[in-house]
C-alpha positions as CSV (number, residue, x, y, z in Angstrom):
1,X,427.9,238.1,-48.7
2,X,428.6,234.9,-50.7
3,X,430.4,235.1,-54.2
4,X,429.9,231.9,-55.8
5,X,433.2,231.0,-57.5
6,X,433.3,228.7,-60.5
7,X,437.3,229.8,-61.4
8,X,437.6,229.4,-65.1
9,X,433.9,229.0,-65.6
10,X,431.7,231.7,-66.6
11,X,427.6,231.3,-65.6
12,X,427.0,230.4,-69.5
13,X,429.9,228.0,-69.5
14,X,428.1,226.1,-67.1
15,X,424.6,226.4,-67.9
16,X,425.5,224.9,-71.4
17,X,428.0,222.1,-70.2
18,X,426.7,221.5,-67.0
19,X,423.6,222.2,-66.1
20,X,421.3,219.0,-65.9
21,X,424.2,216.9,-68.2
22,X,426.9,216.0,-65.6
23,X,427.6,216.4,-61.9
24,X,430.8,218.9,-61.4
25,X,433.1,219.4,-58.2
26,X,433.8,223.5,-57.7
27,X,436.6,223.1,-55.2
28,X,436.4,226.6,-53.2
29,X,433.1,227.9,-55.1
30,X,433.0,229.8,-51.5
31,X,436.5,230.9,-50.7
32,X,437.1,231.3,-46.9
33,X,433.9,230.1,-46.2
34,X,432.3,230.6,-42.6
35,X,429.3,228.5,-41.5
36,X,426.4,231.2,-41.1
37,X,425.3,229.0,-38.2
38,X,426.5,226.3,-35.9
39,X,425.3,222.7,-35.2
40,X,423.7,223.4,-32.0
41,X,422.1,225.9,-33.6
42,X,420.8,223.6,-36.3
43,X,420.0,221.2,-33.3
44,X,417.8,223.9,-32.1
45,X,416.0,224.1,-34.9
46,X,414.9,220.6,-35.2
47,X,413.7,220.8,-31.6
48,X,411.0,223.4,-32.9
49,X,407.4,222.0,-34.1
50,X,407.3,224.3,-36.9
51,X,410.4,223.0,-38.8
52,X,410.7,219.7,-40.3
53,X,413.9,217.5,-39.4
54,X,414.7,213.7,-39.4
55,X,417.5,211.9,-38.4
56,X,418.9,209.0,-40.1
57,X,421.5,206.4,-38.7
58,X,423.2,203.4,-39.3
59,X,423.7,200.9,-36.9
60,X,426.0,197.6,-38.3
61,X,424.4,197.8,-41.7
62,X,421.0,198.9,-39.9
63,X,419.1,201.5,-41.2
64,X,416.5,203.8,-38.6
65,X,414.7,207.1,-39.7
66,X,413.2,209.2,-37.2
67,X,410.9,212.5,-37.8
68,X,411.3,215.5,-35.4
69,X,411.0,217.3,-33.3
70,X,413.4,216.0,-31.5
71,X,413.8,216.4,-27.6
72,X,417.8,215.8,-27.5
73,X,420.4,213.8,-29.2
74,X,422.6,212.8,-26.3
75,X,421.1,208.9,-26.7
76,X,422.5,209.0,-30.2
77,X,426.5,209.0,-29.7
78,X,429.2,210.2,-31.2
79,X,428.8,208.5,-34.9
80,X,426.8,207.1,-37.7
81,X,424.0,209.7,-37.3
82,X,422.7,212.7,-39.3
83,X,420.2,215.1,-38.9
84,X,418.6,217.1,-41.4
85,X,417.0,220.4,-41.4
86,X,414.4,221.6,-44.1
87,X,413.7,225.3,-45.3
88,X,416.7,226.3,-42.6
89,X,416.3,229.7,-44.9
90,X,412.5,229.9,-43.6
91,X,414.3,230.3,-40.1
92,X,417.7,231.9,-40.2
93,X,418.1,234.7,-42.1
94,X,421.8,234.7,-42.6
95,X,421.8,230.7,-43.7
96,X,419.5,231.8,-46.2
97,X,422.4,234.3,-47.8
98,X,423.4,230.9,-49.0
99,X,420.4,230.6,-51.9
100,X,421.4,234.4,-52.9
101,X,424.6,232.8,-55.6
102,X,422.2,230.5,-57.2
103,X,419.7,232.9,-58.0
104,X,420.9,232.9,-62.1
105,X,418.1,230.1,-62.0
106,X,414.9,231.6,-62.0
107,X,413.2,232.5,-58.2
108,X,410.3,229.6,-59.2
109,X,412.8,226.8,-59.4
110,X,414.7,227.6,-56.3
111,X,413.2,225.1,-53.8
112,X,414.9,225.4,-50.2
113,X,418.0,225.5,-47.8
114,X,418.4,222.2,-46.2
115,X,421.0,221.7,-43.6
116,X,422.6,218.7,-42.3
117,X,424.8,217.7,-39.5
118,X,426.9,214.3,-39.3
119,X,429.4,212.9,-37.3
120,X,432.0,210.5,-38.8
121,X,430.7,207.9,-40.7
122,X,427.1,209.6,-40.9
123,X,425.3,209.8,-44.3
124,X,422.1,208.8,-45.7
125,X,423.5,205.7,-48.4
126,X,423.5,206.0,-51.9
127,X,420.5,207.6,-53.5
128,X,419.6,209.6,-56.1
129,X,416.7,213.0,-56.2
130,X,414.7,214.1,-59.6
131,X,416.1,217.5,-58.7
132,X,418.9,219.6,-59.3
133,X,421.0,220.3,-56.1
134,X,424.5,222.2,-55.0
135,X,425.5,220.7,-51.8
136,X,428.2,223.4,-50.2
137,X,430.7,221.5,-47.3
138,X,430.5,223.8,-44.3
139,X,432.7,222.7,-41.4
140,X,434.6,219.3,-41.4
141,X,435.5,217.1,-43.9
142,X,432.9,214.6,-45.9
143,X,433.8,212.1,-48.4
144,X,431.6,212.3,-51.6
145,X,431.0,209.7,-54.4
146,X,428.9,210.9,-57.5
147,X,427.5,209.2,-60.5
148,X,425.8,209.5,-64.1
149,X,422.3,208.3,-64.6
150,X,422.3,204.8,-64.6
151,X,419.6,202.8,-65.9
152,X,420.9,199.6,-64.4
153,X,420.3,200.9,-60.7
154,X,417.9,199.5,-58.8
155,X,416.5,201.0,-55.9
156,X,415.7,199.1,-52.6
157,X,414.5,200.6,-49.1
158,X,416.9,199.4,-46.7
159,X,414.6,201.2,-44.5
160,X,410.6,201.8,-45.5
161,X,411.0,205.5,-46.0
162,X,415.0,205.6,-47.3
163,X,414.8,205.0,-50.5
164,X,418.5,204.0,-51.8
165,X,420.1,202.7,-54.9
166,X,422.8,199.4,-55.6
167,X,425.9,200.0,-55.8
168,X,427.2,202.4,-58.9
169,X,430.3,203.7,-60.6
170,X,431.4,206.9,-59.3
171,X,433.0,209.7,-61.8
172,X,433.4,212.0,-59.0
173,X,435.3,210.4,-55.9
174,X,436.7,213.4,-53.6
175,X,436.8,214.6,-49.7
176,X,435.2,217.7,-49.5
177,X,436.6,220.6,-47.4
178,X,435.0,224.1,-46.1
179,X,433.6,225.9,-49.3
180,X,433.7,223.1,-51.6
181,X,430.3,223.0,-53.8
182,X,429.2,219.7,-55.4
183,X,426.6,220.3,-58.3
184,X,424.4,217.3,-59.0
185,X,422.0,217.1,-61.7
186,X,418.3,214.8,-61.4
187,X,419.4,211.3,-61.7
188,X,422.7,211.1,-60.9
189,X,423.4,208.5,-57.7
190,X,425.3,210.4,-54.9
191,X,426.5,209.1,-51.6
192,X,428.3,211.6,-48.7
193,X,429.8,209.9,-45.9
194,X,431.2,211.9,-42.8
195,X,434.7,211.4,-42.4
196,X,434.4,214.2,-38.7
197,X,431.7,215.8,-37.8
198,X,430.2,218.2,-40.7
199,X,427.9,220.3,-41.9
200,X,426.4,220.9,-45.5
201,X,423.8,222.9,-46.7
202,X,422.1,222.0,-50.4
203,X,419.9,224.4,-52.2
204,X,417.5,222.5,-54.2
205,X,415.3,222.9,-56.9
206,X,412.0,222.6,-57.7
207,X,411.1,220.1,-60.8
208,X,407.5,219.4,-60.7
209,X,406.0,216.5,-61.9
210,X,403.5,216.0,-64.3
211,X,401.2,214.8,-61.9
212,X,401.4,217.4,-59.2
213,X,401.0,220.0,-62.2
214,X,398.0,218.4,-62.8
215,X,396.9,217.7,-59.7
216,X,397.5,221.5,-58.7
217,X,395.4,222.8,-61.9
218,X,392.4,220.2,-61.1
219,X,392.5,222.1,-57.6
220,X,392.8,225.6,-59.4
221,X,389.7,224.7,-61.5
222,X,387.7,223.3,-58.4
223,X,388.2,226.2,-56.1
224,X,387.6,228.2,-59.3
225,X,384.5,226.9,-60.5
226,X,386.3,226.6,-63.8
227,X,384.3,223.7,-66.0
228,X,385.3,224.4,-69.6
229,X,383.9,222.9,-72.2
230,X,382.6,219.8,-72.6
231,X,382.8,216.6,-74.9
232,X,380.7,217.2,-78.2
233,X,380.3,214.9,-81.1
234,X,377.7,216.0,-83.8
235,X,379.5,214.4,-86.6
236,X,379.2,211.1,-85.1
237,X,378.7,208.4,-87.6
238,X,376.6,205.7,-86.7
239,X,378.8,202.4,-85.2
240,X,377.7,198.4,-84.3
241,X,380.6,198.4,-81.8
242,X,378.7,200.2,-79.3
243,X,381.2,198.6,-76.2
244,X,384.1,200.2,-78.3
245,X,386.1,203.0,-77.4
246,X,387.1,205.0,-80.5
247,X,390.7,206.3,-81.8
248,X,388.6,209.5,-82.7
249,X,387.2,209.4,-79.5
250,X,390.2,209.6,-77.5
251,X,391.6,212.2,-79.5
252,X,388.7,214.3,-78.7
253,X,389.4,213.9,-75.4
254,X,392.9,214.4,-75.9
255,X,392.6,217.7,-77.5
256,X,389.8,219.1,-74.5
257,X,392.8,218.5,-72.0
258,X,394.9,220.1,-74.4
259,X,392.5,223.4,-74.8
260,X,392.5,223.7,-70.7
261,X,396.1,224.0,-70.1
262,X,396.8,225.3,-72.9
263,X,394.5,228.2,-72.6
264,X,397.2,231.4,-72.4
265,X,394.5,233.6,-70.2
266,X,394.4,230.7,-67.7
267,X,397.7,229.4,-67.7
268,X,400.1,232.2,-65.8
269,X,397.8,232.5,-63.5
270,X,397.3,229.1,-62.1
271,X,400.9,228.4,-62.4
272,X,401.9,231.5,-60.6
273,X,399.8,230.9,-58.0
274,X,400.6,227.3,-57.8
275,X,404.6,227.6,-58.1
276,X,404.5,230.8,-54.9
277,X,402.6,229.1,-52.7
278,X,404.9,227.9,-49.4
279,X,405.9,224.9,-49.3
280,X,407.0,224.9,-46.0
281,X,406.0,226.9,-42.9
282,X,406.6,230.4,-42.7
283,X,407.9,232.6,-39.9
284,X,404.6,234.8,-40.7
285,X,405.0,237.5,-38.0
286,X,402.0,240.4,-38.5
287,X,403.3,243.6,-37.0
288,X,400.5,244.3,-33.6
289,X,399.8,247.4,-34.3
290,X,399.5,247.2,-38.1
291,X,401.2,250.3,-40.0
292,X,399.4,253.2,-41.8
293,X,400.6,254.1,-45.1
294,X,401.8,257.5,-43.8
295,X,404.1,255.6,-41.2
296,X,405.6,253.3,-43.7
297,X,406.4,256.5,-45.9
298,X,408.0,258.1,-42.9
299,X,410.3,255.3,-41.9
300,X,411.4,254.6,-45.5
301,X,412.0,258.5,-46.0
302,X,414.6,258.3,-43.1
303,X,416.2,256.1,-44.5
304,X,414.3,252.3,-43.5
305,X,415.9,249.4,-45.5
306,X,413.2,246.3,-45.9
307,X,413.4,242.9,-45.7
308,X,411.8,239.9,-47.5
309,X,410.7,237.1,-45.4
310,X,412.9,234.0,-45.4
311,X,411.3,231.4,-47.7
312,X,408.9,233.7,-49.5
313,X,407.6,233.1,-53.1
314,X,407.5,235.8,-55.3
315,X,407.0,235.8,-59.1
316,X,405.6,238.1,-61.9
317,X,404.0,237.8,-65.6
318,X,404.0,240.0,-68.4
319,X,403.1,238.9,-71.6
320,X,404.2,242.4,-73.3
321,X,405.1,245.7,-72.1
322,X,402.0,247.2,-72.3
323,X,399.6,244.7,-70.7
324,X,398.8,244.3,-67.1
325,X,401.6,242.5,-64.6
326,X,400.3,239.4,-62.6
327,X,402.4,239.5,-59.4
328,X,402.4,236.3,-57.0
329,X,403.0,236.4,-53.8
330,X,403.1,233.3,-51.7
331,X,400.2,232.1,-53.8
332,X,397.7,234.9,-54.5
333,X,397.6,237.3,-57.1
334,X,398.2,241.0,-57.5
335,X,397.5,242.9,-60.6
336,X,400.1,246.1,-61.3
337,X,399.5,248.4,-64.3
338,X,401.7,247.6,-67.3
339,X,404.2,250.7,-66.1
340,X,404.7,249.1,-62.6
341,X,407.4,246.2,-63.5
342,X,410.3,247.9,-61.8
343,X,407.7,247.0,-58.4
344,X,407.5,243.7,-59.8
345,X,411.2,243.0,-59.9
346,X,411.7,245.2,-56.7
347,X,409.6,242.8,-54.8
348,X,410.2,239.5,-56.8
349,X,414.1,240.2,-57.3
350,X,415.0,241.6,-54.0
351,X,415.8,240.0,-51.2
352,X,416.4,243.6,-49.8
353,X,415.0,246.8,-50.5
354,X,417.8,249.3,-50.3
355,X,417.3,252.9,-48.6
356,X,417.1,254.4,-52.3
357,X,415.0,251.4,-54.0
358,X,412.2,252.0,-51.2
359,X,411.5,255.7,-52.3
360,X,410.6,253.8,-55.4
361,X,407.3,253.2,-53.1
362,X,406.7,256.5,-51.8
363,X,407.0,258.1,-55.0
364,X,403.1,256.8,-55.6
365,X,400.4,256.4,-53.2
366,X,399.0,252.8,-54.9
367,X,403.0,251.0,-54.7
368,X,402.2,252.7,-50.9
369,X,400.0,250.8,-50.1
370,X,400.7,248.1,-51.8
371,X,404.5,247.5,-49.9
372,X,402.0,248.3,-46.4
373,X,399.8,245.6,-46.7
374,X,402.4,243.0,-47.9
375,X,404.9,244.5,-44.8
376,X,401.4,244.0,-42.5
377,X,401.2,240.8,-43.6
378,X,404.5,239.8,-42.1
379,X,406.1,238.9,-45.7
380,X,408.4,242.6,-45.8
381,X,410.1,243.8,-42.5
382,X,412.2,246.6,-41.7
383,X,416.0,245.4,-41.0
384,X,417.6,246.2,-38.1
C-alpha cells in the first residue's frame, strides 16, 4: 500500500550513510500520501483504557503532561496542544500499513506506530530518544528542527515527566508537508512545532539497554530455575588481606557472568522470548467457538486469506539448516523441524498469508494445527 521512496537512494545507500550516523529529510518518501486515519479517529482511540495516550501542552512557556484516557478535548482549545497515541498499529489495521516500508530492519527492532495530533504551535520541546525513529508528516504542515549528537546538551524537565534538552544547532531546518519522512538516529536533538493542525506517525525502534537485557535474563533464569554454576576457587593461595577484594577475584566473577549469556544453547531462546513478548496491549480476540483443524483447512482451501494481529511479535532461530527452528511468538516458544523454515518466515515475515501461501499449511497435518491454535488464539484471523 505504501512504497517508501528514498529517490536517488538505494536501501544500501542508506543503511551505510545513514543509518544511525546522521538524521536525513526524504521529501515525498510517500508520494500522494493519504492519512490511513483521521484525528477524531485518533481522538477515539485515546478515549479507550486499553491504549496509552498523553497530551502535552504549552501554556506561555508552561509545560502540562496529562495521561489518558481522556474523556474530551473541547477544554483544551484550538492551539499549543498534542496528543499522542502509542501502538496505534495494535488498533488500526490500516495505520499499521505504515511499519510494512521499514521492515528492511529486522521484525525484532521494529518497536511501534505512534500517532500524534497537534494544532498550531503544538509540539513536545526539544528532546532527544536512544532510538532510531522515521517520523512521516500526515496532514498539515509542521515545522521541524534536527540536530547531531551533542555532548554539550543538557537536559532539564521543564515539566517532571518531559524530559527536554537546551537549546542546539540544527542541520536540518524544514516545514514538513504530507508524505515527507524525517529519519532520526539515537541522539540526535529534534524539535517539531505545528505550524496548522497535523498529524505524524513515527515508527520506532527498539534498542535495548543493557540493563533491561539483563534484567530480562535474571527473570528468564528465575522463572527457569536456571542457577548455573557457581563461584569456585581451589587454587586459592593463602592471603593476610582477608577485608580485600582480589583482581583475580573479580575476574572470576567476571568470566561466570560471561559463561551465562554467553552460553549459545541458552541465549536464542531467552532472547527470543524476551524480544516477542508485547509490549503493549493487544487486541487479543479468541474466536467463540474455537476452530477444528478440518474447518481451518476448508476455509483456506476456498480460498481464506489470513491475517496477523496488529502488534504481534514474531521471530525465528536457526543456527544451521539442519537443526531444529525456535519460533517466537509473542513470547513463547515453538519448536519446527529443521525442514519447516518456509513456516517460520510465513508466520514471522508475513503480515498476510495469501490464498496460495496458506495451502503451504494444509499441505501437512502438524503446520495444520499449528496455524489453528495460533488463529484460536486470536494472533491470525481471516481477512474480510
Amino acid at each position: 500500500m505504501y512504497q517508501l521512496n528514498l529517490g536517488k537512494l538505494s536501501l544500501a545507500d542508506f543503511m551505510q550513510q545513514y543509518w544511525q550516523k546522521q538524521p536525513l529529510l526524504i521529501k515525498q518518501g510517500f508520494k500522494n500520501f493519504q492519512d490511513p486515519l483521521s484525528a477524531n479517529e485518533l481522538a477515539g482511540l485515546a478515549l479507550e483504557d486499553d491504549v496509552e495516550s498523553r497530551l502535552v501542552e504549552c501554556r506561555d512557556g508552561n509545560w502540562q503532561l496529562e495521561t489518558g484516557p481522556f474523556e474530551d478535548f473541547s477544554r483544551y482549545g484550538d492551539k499549543d496542544w498534542t496528543i499522542l497515541v502509542q501502538a496505534v498499529d495494535h488498533w488500526h489495521p490500516p495505520a499499521a500499513e505504515l511499519i510494512e516500508p521499514f521492515r528492511f530492519i529486522p521484525n525484532w527492532r521494529i518497536d511501534d506506530l505512534m500517532v500524534s495530533f497537534s494544532t498550531p504551535g503544538g509540539g513536545v520541546g526539544p528532546h532527544l530518544d536512544q532510538y532510531d525513529v522515521f517520523i512521516i508528516q500526515g496532514e498539515g504542515k509542521r515545522h521541524w528542527r534536527v540536530g547531531m549528537p551533542d555532548a554539550s546538551l543538557k537536559q532539564f524537565c521543564p515539566h517532571p515527566r518531559l524530559l527536554q534538552v537546551t537549546p542546539f544547532t540544527a542541520c536540518i531546518d524544514v516545514i514538513m508537508e504530507p508524505g515527507d519522512i524525517l529519519y532520526i538516529p539515537p541522539g540526535c536533538p529534534h524539535e517539531g512545532i505545528s505550524l496548522e493542525n497535523s498529524l505524524n506517525y513515527s515508527v520506532g525502534f527498539r534498542a535495548p539497554a543493557q540493563k533491561d537485557l539483563l534484567t530480562g535474563l535474571a527473570d528468564y533464569l528465575l522463572d527457569n530455575d536456571i542457577s548455573g554454576k557457581r563461584f569456585s576457587d581451589p587454587d586459592r593461595n593463602l592471603t593476610g588481606n582477608i577485608g580485600a577484594i582480589s583482581e583475580q577475584d573479580l575476574d572470576q566473577v567476571q568470566q561466570l557472568l560471561v559463561q551465562l549469556v554467553s552460553d549459545r544453547d541458552k541465549l536464542p531462546l531467552w532472547f527470543g522470548q524476551y524480544i516477542t513478548q508485547a509490549k503493549h496491549e493487544l487486541d487479543q480476540q479468541e474466536p467463540d467457538p474455537h476452530y477444528q483443524a478440518e474447518e481451518i483447512a476448508e476455509y483456506l482451501e476456498e480460498g481464506s486469506v489470513l491475517a496477523r494481529l496488529g502488534g504481534l511479535r514474531c521471530s525465528y532461530y536457526q543456527t544451521n539448516e539442519s537443526s531444529d527452528i525456535q519460533l517466537f511468538i509473542n513470547g513463547t516458544t515453538i519448536v519446527l523441524p529443521a525442514e519447516e523454515q518456509m513456516t517460520a518466515q510465513l508466520l514471522c515475515d508475513s503480515k498476510r498469508i495469501d490464498q496460495q501461501q496458506c495451502l503451504h499449511f494444509t499441505a501437512r497435518e502438524e503446520r495444520l494445527l499449528l496455524l489453528t491454535d495460533l488463529i484460536n488464539q486470536g494472533l491470525w484471523y481471516f481477512e474480510e
